[in-house]
SELUM-355837 format. One line per 4 residues: number of its first residue (from 0); for each residue x, y, z negated of N, C-alpha, C. Coordinates in steps of 0.2 Angstrom, whole numbers, m for minus. Atoms other than C-alpha are relative to their C-alpha. Layout:
residues N
NUM) X,Y,Z,X,Y,Z,X,Y,Z  ...
***
This chain:
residues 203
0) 4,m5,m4,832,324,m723,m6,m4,3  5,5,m6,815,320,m714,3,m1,5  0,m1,m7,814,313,m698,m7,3,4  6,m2,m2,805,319,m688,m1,m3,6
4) 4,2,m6,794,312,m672,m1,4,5  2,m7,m7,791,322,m654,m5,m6,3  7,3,m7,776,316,m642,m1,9,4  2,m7,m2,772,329,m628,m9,m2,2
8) 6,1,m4,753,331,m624,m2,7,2  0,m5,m6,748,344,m610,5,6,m2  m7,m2,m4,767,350,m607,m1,3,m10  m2,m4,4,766,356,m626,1,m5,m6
12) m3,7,5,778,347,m639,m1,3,m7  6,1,9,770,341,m658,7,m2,m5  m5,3,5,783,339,m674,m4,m3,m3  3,4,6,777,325,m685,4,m2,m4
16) m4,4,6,785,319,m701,0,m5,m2  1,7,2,788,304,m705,m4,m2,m4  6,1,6,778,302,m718,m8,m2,3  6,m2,m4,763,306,m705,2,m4,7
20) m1,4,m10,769,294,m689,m2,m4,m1  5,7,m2,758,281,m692,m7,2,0  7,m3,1,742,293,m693,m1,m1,9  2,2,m7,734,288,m675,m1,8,1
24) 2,m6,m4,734,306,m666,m6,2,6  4,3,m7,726,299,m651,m7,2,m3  7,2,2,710,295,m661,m1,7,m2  m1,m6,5,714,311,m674,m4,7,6
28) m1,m5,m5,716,323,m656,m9,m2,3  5,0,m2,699,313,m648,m5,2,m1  5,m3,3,688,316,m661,m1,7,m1  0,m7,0,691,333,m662,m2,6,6
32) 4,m4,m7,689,336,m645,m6,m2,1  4,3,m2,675,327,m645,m7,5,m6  3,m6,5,667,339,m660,1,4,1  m2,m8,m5,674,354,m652,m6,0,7
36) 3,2,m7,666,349,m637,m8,0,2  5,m1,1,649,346,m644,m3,5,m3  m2,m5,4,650,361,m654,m4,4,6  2,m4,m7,650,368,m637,m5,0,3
40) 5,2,m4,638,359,m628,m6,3,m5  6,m2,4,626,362,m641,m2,7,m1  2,m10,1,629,382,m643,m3,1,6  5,m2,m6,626,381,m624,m5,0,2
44) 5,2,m1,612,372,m623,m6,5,m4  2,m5,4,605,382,m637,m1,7,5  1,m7,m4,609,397,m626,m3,1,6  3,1,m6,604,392,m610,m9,0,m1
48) 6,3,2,587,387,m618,m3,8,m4  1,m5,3,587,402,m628,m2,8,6  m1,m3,m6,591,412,m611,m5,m1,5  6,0,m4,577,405,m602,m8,0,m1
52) 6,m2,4,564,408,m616,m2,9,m1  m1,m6,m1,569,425,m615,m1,3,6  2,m2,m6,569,427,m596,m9,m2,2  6,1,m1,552,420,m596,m6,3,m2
56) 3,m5,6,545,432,m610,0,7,7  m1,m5,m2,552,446,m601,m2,3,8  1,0,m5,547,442,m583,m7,3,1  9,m3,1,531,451,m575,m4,m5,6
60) 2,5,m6,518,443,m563,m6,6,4  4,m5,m4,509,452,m547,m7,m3,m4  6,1,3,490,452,m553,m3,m1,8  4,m2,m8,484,459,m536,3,5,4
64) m2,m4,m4,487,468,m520,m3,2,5  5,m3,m5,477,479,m511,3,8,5  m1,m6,m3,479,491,m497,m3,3,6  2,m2,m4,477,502,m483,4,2,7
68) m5,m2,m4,486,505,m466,m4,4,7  3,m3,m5,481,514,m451,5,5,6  m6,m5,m2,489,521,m436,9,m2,4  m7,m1,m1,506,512,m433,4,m1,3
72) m4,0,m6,512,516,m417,m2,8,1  m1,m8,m2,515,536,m416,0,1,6  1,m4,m9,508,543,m399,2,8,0  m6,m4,1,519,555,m392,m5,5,6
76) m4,m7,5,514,573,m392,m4,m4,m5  2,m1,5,511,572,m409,m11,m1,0  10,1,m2,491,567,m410,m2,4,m7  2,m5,5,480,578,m423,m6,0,m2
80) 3,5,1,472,567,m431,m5,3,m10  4,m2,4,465,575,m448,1,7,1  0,m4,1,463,592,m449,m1,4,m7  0,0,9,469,599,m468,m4,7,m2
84) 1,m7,3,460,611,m478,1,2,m6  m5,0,8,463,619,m495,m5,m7,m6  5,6,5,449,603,m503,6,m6,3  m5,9,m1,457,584,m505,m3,m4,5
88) 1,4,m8,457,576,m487,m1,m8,m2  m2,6,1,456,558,m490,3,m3,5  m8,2,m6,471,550,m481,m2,m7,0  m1,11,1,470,529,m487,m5,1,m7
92) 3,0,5,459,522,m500,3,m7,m1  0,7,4,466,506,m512,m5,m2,m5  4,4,4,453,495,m522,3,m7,m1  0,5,5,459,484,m537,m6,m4,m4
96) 6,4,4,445,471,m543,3,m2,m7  m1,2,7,444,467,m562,8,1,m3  m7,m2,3,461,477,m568,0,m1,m8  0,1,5,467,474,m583,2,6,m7
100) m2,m4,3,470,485,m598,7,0,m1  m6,4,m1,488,487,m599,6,0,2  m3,2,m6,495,482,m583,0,7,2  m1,m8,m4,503,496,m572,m2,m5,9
104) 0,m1,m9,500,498,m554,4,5,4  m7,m4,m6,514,502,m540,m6,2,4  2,m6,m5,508,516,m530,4,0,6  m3,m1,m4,515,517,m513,m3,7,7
108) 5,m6,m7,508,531,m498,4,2,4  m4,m1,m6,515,536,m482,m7,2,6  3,m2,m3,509,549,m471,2,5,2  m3,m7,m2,513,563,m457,m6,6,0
112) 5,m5,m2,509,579,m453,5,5,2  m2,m5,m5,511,592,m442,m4,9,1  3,m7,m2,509,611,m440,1,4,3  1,m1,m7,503,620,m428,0,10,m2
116) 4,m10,5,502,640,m438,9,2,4  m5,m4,0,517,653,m434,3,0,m5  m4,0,6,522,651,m451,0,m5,m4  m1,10,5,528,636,m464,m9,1,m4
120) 6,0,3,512,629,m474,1,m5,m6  m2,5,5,512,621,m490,m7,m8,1  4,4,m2,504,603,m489,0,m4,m9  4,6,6,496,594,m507,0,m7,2
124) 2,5,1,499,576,m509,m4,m2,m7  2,2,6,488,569,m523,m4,m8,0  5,9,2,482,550,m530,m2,2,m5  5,m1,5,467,551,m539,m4,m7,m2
128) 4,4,5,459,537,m552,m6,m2,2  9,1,2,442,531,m549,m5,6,5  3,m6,m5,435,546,m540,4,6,m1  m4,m6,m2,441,562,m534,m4,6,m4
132) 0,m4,5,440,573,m547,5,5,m5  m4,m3,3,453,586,m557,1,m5,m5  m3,3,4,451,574,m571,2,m8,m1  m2,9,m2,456,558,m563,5,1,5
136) m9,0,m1,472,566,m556,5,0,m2  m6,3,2,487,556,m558,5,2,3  m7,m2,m4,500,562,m546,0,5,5  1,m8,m3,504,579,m537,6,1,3
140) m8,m3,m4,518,583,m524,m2,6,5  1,m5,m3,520,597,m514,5,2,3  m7,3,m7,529,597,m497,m1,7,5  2,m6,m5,532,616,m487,3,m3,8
144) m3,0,m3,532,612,m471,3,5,4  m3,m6,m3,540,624,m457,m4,0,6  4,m3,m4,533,633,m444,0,m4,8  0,4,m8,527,628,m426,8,2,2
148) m7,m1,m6,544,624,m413,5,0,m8  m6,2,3,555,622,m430,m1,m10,m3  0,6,0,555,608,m440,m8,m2,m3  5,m1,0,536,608,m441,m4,m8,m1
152) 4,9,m5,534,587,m437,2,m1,m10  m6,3,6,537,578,m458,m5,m6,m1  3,7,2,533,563,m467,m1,2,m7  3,m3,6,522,565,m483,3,m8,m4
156) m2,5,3,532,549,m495,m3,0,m9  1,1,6,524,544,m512,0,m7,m4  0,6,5,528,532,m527,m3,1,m8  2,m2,6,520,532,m542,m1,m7,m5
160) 3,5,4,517,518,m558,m6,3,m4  6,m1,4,501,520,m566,m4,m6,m4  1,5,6,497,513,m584,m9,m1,0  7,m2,3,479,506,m584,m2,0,m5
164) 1,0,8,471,512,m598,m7,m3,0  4,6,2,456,501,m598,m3,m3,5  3,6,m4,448,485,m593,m6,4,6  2,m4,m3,439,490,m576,m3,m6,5
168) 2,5,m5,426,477,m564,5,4,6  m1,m1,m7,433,487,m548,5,9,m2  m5,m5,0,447,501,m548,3,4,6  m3,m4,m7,449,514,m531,5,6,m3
172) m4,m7,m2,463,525,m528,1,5,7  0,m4,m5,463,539,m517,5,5,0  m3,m2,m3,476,545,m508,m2,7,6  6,m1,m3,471,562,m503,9,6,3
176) m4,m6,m3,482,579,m492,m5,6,1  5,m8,2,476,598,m494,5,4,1  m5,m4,m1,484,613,m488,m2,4,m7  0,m5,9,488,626,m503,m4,4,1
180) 4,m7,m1,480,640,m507,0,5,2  m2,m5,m3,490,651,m498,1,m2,10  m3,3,m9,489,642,m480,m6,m1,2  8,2,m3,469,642,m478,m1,1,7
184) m1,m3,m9,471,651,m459,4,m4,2  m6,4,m3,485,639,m454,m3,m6,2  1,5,m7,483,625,m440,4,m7,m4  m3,8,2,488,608,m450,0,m4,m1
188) 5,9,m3,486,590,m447,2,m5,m2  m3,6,1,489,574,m454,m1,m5,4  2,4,m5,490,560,m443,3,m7,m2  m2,3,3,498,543,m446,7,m1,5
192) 2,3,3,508,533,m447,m2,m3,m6  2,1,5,497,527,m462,0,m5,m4  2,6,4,500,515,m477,1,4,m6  1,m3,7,495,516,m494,m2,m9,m3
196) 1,7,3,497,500,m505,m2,2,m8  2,1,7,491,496,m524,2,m6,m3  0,4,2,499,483,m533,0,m2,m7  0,m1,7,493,479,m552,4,m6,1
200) m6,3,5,508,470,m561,m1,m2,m8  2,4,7,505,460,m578,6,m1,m3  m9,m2,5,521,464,m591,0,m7,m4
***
């Protein structure tokens, strides 16, 4: 019958055959792990280097940052400070220099307002491209407010990303508020506090 040989290594026991007990295991077991090992080292290396080609591809960078603030300490009664009509009030103005084609721009805007009519009134957010015109508007919300003694006091909130569609020495957005169509008699006011940022992003 063979004999056979035991060795234990990490708590777990090896059958060798006689025949095979003078084969050096030690050397047999280190080079193995020592190719296993590199195997590894090398896929990770690879992947790490892979993973940071890829996170560096994929990452964006600020280009620019332009904005506007006004207002940011709320005096108490309520102050009334634009008066809206149904045309585009200008609220904040951002100017981006030499934007790139491309590139988007984070839109941000913040603005109150108050109304002072017996009945709710509808109030127009809008940011316009370049100049203030129907065909240079980008973004449009529409906020009812409520009536004088309810909840009449509100905060106008806007976000928008806008893709520039071409190269451009000098780029303003206008951040502008309008009552609706149906609110032209009505008593209503934007006031601040007012910020309005613009920030072009390069993908």
């Amino acid at each position: 019958m063979p004999k056979y040989y035991y060795y234990y290594k990490n708590e777990h026991k090896v059958v060798m055959e006689d025949d095979a007990a003078e084969f050096d295991y030690n050397k047999h077991d280190k080079k193995d792990h020592c190719d296993k090992h590199d195997k590894k080292h090398d896929k990770k290396e690879h992947c790490d280097k892979h993973d940071k080609k890829d996170h560096k591809k994929e990452s964006s960078k600020l280009v620019e940052f332009a904005y506007e603030t006004s207002d940011p300490i709320t005096e108490l009664p309520l102050p009334l400070t634009f008066p809206l009509s149904t045309q585009p009030q200008v609220i904040a103005t951002a100017t981006l220099k030499d934007v790139e084609k491309g590139n988007v721009v984070w839109l941000n805007g913040l603005y109150h307002v108050n109304n002072n009519s017996p009945e709710f009134a509808d109030v127009f957010t809008r940011i316009y491209r370049g100049n203030i015109s129907p065909a240079n508007l980008i973004y449009q919300s529409i906020v009812e407010v409520d009536a004088e003694g309810n909840d009449d006091a509100t905060e106008s909130v806007t976000q928008f990303v806008d893709v520039v569609p071409t190269n451009a020495k000098n780029v303003t957005y206008y951040l502008t508020a309008q009552k609706g169509p149906f609110s032209d008699d009505l008593s209503v006011f934007a006031y601040g506090p007012i910020t309005f940022t613009a920030a072009e992003i390069k993908q």
